[in-house]
C-alpha positions in Angstrom: 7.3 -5.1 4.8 5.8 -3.2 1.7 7.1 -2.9 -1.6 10.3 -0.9 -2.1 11.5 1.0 0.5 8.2 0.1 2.0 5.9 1.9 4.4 5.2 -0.7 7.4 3.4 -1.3 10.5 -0.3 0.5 10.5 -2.7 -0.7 9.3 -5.5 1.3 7.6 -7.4 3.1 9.5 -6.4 4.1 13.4 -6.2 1.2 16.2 -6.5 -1.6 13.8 -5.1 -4.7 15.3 -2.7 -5.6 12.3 -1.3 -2.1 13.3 0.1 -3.9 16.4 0.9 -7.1 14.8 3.1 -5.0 12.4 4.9 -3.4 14.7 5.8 -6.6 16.4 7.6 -7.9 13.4 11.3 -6.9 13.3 11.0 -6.0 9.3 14.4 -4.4 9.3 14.6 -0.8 7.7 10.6 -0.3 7.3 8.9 2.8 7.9 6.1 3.3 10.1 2.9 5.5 8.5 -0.3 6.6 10.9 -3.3 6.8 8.9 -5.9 9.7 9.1 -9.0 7.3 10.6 -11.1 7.9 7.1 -11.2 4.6 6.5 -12.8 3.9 9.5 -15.3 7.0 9.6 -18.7 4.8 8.4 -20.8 7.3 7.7 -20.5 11.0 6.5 -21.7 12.0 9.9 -18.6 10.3 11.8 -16.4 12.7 9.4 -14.5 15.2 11.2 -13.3 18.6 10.5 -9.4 18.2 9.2 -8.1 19.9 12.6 -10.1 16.8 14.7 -8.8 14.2 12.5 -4.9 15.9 12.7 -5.9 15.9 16.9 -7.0 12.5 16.5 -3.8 11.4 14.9 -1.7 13.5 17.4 -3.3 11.8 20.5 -2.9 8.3 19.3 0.7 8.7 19.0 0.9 10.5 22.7 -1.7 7.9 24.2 0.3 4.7 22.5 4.1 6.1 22.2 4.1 5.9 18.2 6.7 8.2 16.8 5.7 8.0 12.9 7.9 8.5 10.3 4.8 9.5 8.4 1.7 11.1 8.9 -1.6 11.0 6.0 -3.7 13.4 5.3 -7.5 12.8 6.1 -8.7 11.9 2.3 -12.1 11.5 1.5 -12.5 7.9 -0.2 -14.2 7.2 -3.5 -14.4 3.4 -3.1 -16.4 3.3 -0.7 -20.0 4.1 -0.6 -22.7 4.9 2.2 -25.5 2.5 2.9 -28.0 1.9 5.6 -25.8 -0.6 7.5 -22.5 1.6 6.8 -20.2 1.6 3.7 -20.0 -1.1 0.9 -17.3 -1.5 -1.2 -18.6 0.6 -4.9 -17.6 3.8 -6.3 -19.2 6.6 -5.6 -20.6 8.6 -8.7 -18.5 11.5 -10.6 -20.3 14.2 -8.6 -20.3 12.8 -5.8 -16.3 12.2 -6.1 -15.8 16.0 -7.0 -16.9 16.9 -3.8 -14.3 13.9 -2.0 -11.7 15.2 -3.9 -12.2 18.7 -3.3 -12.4 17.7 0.1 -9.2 15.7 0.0 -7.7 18.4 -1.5 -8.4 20.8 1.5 -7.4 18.3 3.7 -3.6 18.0 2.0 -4.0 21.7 2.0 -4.5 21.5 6.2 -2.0 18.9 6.7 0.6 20.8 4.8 -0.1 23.8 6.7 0.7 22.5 10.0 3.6 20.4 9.4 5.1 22.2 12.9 2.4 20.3 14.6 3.4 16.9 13.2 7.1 17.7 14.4 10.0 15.5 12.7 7.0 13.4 10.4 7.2 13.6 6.6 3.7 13.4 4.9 1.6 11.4 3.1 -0.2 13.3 1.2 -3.6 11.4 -0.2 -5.5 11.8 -3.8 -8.7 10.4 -5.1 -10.4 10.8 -8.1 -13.2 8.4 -9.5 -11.8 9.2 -13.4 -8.5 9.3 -14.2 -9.2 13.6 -15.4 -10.7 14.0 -11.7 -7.7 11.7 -10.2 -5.1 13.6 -12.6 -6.6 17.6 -11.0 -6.5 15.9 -7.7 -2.9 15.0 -8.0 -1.6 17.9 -9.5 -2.8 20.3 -6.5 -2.0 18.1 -4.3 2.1 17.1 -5.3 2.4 21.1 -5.5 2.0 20.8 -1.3 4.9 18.2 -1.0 8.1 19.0 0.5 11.6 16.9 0.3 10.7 13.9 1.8 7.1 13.2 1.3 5.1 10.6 -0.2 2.4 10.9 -3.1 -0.4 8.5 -1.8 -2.8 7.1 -4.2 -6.8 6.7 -2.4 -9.4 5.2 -3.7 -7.9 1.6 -5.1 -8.6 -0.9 -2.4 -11.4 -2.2 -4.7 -8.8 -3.3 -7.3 -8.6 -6.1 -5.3 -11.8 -7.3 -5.5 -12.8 -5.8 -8.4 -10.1 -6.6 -10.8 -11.7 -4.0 -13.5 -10.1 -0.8 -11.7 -6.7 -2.3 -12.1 -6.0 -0.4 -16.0 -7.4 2.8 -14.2 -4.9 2.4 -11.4 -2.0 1.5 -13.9 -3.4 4.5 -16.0 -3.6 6.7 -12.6 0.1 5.5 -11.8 1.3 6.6 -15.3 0.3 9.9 -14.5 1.4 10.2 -11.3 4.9 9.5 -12.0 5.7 12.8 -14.0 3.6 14.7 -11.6 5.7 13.1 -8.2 9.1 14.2 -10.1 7.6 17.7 -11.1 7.4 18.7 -7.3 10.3 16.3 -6.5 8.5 13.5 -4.8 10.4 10.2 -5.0 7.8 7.7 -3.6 4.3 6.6 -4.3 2.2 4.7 -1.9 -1.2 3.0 -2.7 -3.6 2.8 0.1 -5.4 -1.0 1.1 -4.2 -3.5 -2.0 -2.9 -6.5 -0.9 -3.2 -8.1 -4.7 0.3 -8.8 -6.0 -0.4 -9.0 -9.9 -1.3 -5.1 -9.6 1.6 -4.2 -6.9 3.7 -5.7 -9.4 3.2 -4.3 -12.0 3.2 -1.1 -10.6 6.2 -1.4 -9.3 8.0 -2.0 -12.7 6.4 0.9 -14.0 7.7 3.1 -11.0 11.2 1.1 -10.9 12.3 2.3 -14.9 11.4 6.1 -13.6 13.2 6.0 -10.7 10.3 6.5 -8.5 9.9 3.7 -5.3 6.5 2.6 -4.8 4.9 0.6 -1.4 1.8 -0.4 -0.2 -0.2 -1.0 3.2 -2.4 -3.6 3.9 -3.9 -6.1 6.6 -4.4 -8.8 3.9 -1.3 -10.8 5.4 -1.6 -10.5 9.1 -5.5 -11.1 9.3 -5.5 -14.6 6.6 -2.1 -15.9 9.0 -4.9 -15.5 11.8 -7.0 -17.6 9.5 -4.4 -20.3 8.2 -3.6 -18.9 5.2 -0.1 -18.3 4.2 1.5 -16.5 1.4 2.8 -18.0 -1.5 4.5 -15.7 -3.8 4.2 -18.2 -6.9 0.8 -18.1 -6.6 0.4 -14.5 -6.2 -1.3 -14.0 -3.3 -2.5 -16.6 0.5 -3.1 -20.0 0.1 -5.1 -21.8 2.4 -3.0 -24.2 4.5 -4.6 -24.9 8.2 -8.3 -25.5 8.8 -9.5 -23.6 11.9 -9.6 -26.4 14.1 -6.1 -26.4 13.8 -6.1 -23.0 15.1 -3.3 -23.3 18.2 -3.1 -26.7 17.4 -1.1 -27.1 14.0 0.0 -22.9 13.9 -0.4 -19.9 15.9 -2.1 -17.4 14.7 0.3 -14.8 15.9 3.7 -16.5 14.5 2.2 -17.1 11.1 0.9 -13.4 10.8 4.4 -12.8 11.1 5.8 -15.5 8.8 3.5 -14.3 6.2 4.9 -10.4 6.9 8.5 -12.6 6.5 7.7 -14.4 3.6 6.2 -10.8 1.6 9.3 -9.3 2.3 11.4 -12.4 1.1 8.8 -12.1 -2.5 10.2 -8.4 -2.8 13.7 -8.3 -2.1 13.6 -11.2 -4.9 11.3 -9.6 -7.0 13.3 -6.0 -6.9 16.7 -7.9 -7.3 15.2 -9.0 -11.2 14.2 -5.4 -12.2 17.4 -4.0 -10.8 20.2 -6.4 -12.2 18.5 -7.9 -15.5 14.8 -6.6 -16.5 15.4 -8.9 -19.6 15.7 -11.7 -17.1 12.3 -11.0 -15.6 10.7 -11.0 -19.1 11.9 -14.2 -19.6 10.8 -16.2 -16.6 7.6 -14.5 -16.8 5.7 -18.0 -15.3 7.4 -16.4 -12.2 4.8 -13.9 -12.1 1.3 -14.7 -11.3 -1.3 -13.2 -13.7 1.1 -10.7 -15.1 1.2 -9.7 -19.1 3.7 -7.0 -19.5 4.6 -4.9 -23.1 7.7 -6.6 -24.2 11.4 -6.0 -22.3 14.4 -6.0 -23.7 15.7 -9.7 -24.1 17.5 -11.4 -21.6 21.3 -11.2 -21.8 23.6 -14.1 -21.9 25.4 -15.2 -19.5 22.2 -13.9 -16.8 23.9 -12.6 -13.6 21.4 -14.1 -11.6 20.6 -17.8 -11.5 17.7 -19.6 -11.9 18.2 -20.9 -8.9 18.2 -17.6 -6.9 14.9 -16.8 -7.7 12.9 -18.8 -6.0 11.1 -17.5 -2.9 11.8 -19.8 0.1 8.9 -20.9 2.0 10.4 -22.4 4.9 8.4 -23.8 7.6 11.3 -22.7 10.1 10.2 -19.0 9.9 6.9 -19.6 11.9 8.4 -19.3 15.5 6.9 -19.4 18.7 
């Protein structure tokens, strides 16, 4: 389950296990996204041409009976640069990004074009940029493709994760987007491979006061259950809980993937019930929030219509079935 009216189930990158793990977990109203396979495409030479990578895409859903509410383009990523053992996570350089974008671009530009090919499937239609002026260009030819229904998708930002520096470029990037996705009447933004909360947060109460929904995708939660970790929304992020040996022992790594996918969606649904009854509220219980400083909200209005209380995101040991 993914932030607002989230975008669910794969993975990035085609085939990934989480991809399956996702789909196993009944997440209520999610949608389900197939990624183009760039993530997964090491070197330039495993790059396809953007009719292979749509064919790619078509036979995964024919050989594994995936009907996709979404489809993404096949984007050209920025964050991730070649070495002699594959990709690392580092920018490329400003020329090198002007060719990925123009070659992102092209690819919306394919995608958009053969929308009959992708039957009922709404797209996601990818951007990059490795400055916010080459991100901004990016974004602007590429919303002008969108039809009712589709999804702005924001490349290029799994570092943030790791490399917390790129988050003011991502909150500067989202900015921007926002006018441009209600320009060409987009109403959702998706970020590609960021798991970290304090970013996804604060994103989404920057799209929230547009009126814009905003979701994520990542592996994060499924792949650290298989480890022991669970998620703890207080803290912002997984928390360490089993040690391996305890592997099929103490948890399974299967039933805690899908607690953790539980316990996301719990953090949410709580988190989206502060901006939408009382954003005052939210300013004032700010400790709620990990890491988060926020330019100042109106202040909270007395008497609150939620409670203390009902904020708190339940951690129960009973969701790990199995």
């Amino acid at each position: 389950r993914l932030a607002g009216n989230g975008i669910g189930g794969v993975a990035r990158g085609l085939g990934h296990p989480a991809a399956q793990l996702g789909q196993e977990a009944d997440l209520g109203h999610s949608l389900v996204a197939l990624d183009s396979g760039a993530f997964q495409d090491r070197k330039s030479t495993d790059r396809l041409t953007n009719s292979q990578a749509l064919q790619r895409q078509l036979d995964y859903c024919e050989r594994n009976k995936v009907n996709p509410n979404l489809i993404v383009s096949y984007d050209r990523l920025v964050d991730e640069s070649e070495s002699t053992s594959g990709k690392s996570k580092r920018r490329v350089s400003h020329k090198t990004g002007e060719n990925y974008v123009r070659q992102t671009i092209e690819a919306a530009e394919h995608l958009a074009n053969s929308r009959d090919d992708v039957r009922c499937a709404k797209l996601v239609l990818s951007c990059q940029g490795t400055s916010l002026p080459q991100y901004v260009r990016c974004m602007k030819e590429v919303a002008a493709l969108a039809e009712p229904g589709d999804v702005l998708g924001l490349g290029g930002f799994c570092i943030v994760g790791q490399q917390h520096r790129y988050l003011d470029q991502l909150l500067a990037v989202t900015n921007e987007a926002i006018p441009i996705a209600k320009k060409n009447g987009i109403k959702q933004i998706h970020v590609f491979g960021l798991g970290w909360i304090p970013a996804l947060a604060k994103m989404n109460i920057l799209t929230h006061k547009a009126g814009i929904q905003c979701s994520y995708d990542t592996s994060r939660y499924e792949l650290n259950g298989i480890h022991g970790s669970i998620f703890m929304g207080y803290k912002g992020g997984m928390s360490n809980v089993f040690a391996k040996i305890e592997k099929n022992k103490a948890y399974h790594p299967t039933a805690l993937a899908h607690a953790n996918l539980l316990l996301v969606q719990n953090y949410w649904n709580t988190f989206h019930r502060l901006l939408e009854n009382d954003e005052g509220l939210l300013a004032a219980n700010l400790a709620w929030l990990p890491n988060m400083t926020l330019q100042p909200l109106p202040a909270p209005k007395a008497p609150a219509k939620l409670k203390r209380q009902d904020l708190k995101v339940r951690q129960s040991p009973s969701l790990m079935r199995g």
